[in-house]
N, C-alpha and C positions, 0 to 999 in steps of 0.2 A: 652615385645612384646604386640602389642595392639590384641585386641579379636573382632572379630566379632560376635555380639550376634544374636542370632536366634529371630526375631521380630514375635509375635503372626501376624496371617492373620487379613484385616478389617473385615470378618466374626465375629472372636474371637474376638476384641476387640469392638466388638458391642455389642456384648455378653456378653463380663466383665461389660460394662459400665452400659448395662440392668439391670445385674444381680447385681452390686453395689448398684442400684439406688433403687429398689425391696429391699434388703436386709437393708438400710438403712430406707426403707418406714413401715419393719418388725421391729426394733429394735424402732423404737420409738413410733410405734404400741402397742408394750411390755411394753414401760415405761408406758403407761397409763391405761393398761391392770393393770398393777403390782399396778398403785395409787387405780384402783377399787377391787382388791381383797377383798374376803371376802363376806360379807350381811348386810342386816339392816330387820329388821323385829319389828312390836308390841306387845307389854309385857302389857296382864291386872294386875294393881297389886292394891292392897287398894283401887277399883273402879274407879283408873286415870291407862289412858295408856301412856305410856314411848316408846319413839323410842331407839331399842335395835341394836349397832351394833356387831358383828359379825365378829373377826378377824380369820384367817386361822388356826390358833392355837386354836381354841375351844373357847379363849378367849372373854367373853361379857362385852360390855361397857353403860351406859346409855347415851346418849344425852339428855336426856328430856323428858317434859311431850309431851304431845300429842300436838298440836297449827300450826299457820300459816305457821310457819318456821321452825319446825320440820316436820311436815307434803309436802315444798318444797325441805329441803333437801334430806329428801326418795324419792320422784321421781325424784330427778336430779339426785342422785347418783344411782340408781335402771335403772334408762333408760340410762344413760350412762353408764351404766357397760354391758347391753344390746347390745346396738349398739357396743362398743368397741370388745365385745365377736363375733360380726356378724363379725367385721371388718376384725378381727386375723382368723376367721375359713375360712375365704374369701382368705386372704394372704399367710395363711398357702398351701391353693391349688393352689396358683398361685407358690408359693415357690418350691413346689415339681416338678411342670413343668421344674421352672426355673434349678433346679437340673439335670431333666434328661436331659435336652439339655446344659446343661454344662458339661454333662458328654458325647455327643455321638460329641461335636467340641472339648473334652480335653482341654477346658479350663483353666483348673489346675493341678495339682501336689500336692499337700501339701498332706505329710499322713493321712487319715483318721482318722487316732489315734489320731494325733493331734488336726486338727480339733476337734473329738469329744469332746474330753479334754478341749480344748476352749468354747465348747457351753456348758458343763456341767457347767464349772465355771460361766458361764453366769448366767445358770439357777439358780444356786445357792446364785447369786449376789455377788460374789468376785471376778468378772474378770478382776475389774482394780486393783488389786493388784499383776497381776503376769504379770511379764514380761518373753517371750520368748528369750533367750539368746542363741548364738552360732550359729551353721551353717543353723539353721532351722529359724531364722530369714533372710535369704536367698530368703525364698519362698515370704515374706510380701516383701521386695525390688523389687523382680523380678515380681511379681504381676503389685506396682504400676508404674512399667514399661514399663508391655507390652509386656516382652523379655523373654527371657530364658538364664539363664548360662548355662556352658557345663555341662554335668549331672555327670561326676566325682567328681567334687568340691562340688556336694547335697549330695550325697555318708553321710548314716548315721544313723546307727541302733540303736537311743538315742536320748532324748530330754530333753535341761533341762530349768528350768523353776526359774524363780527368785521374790522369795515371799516378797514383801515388808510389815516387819509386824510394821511400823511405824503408821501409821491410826491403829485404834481398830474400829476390824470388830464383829460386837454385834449380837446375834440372830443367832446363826448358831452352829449347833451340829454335822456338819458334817468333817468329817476328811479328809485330802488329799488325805488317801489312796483310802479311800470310794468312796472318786470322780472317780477315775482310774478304780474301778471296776464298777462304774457304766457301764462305757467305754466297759470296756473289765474283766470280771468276775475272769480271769486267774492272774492277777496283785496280785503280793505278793512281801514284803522286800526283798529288793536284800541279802543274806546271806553273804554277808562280809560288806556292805557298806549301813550303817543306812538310810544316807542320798539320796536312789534310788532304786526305785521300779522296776519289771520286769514280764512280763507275759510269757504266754508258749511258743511264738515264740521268746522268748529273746530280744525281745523290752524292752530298760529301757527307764524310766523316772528320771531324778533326780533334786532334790529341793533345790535350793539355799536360805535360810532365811538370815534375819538378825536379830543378838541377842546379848543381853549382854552375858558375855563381848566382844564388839567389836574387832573384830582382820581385821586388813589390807586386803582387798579381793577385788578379782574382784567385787562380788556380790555388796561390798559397793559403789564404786564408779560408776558401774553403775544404783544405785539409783537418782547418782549425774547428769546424761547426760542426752539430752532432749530425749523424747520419739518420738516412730514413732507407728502411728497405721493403718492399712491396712485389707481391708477386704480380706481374702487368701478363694480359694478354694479346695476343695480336689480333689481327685481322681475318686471319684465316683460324684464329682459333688456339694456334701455339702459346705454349708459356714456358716465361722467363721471370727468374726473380730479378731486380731492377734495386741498385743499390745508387742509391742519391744524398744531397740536403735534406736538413729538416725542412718542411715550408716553411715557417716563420722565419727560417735563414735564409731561403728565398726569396720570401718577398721582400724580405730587407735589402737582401744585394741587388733584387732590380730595382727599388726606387732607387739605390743609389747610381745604378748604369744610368736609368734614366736622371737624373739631376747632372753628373757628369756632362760639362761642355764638350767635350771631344767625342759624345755620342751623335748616331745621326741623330738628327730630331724625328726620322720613321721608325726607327726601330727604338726611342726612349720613349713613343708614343705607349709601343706596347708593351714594354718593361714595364710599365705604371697600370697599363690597365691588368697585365698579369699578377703584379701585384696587388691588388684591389679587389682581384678576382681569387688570389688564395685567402687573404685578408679576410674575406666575408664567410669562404668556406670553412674554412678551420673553426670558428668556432661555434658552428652550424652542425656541420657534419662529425669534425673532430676534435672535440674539445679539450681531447688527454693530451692536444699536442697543441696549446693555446698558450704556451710559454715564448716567449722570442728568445732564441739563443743570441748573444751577442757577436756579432762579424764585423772585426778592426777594418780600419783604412778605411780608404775608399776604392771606387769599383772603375781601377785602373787596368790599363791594356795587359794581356794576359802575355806570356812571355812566347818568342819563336823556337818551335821545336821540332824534331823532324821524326819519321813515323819510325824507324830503324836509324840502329848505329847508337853511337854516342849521346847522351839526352835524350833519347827515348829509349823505351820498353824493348830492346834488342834481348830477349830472354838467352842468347847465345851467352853475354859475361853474367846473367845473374844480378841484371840491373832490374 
């Protein structure tokens, strides 16, 4: 049966567009915010001065003696960390605006949780390594749509998240769980299941890795599908970019959840109607993305993994 989807007003989609274009004008604001971090300062030492830089880490380097081109590098790198700092405290307030008037046309939907979760990783520089899986990449689809699904089918007290540990990610002492608390303080190991975390209103979160020894799994193969990334908004307005599947690799891997005998029959109910429901959209709303990419196997149990240590994302060894 085909769906009528619920189209955002040209108010709201003015608004997404603004608020895309701001958010994209913020993130690469960041990347050069992120190249100036740190200092440089002069170091008297055995009567020659040395240009000293100054990593975030305490960390000091020499560049050299004191001269033409030491002396050019410090104030090109000193005044453009200047101006790029004015840039971001500039954007930063235009951002907040952008927030509240995303939040008072509801703009969004994406849970907050999420989102936050997204921008921590951000912050932390790991956030193209996780990918959003399951019904919550939902929200990134219907974003860059414009639309809305019926809000049964978003129906979802879980989020899980798919950690690609093939790149080695260097320089990071921080753990997954640590991230989630950033978020939300309450987040501790789910008590039966290593691999998902849960805070006090019974929100989980859970982590897909991938690790020797490999075993057959959804999580693997959709390391294999092309990716899709979307800036999502929340609830209250905030925004995250949201790195996932393509839909058409979506909706393929849940008609195969649902076809799988070892699914429940409630939850392969809605694997088929989400599929069905991306199915009509794409080539409604998004037609440049009307390809199906191919996804091997079948959409077998996803492997056990735990949120820190060994097999997962312990950024302490650089996994």
């Amino acid at each position: 049966m085909k769906t009528t989807f619920y189209e955002l007003s040209e108010a709201q989609r003015r608004q997404l567009l603004d608020a895309e274009s701001l958010f994209e004008l913020v993130e690469r604001t960041q990347e050069e915010a992120w190249a100036h971090r740190g200092s440089m300062f002069w170091r008297e030492q055995s009567g020659r001065t040395y240009l000293i830089q100054l990593s975030t880490d305490s960390r000091q380097r020499s560049l050299g003696r004191e001269s033409d081109d030491t002396r050019k590098t410090f104030e090109s790198f000193m005044g453009r960390k200047q101006e790029v700092e004015a840039r971001m405290k500039s954007l930063r307030a235009q951002l907040d605006v952008t927030r509240r008037v995303n939040r008072a046309l509801r703009i969004g939907r994406t849970p907050d949780l999420l989102v936050g979760v997204l921008t921590e990783l951000q912050k932390v520089g790991v956030a193209e390594h996780f990918l959003v899986v399951g019904t919550n990449a939902l929200f990134a689809y219907e974003t860059a749509a414009g639309v809305r699904f019926p809000g049964d089918v978003m129906e979802t007290r879980d989020a899980d998240l798919l950690y690609d540990s093939r790149p080695r990610v260097a320089g990071q002492d921080t753990s997954f769980l640590d991230i989630l608390r950033r978020v939300d303080k309450t987040f501790e190991r789910h008590p039966t299941e290593s691999c998902r975390a849960v805070n006090s209103k019974g929100y989980e979160i859970g982590l897909i890795c991938r690790f020797q020894p490999v075993r057959a799994s959804t999580g693997e193969r959709l390391l294999s599908v092309p990716r899709f990334e979307q800036i999502v908004v929340s609830q209250s307005g905030s925004m995250a970019r949201m790195r996932t599947v393509h839909p058409m690799a979506f909706a393929r891997i849940k008609r195969q959840l649902a076809a799988s005998p070892q699914r429940d029959p409630r939850k392969a109910t809605k694997d088929m109607l989400q599929a069905e429901l991306v199915e009509q959209m794409v080539p409604q709303y998004l037609p440049h993305l009307g390809n199906k990419p191919e996804v091997d196997g079948d959409a077998s149990p996803e492997p056990s993994v735990r949120l820190e240590g060994e097999g997962g994302p312990n950024f302490e060894s650089g996994r």
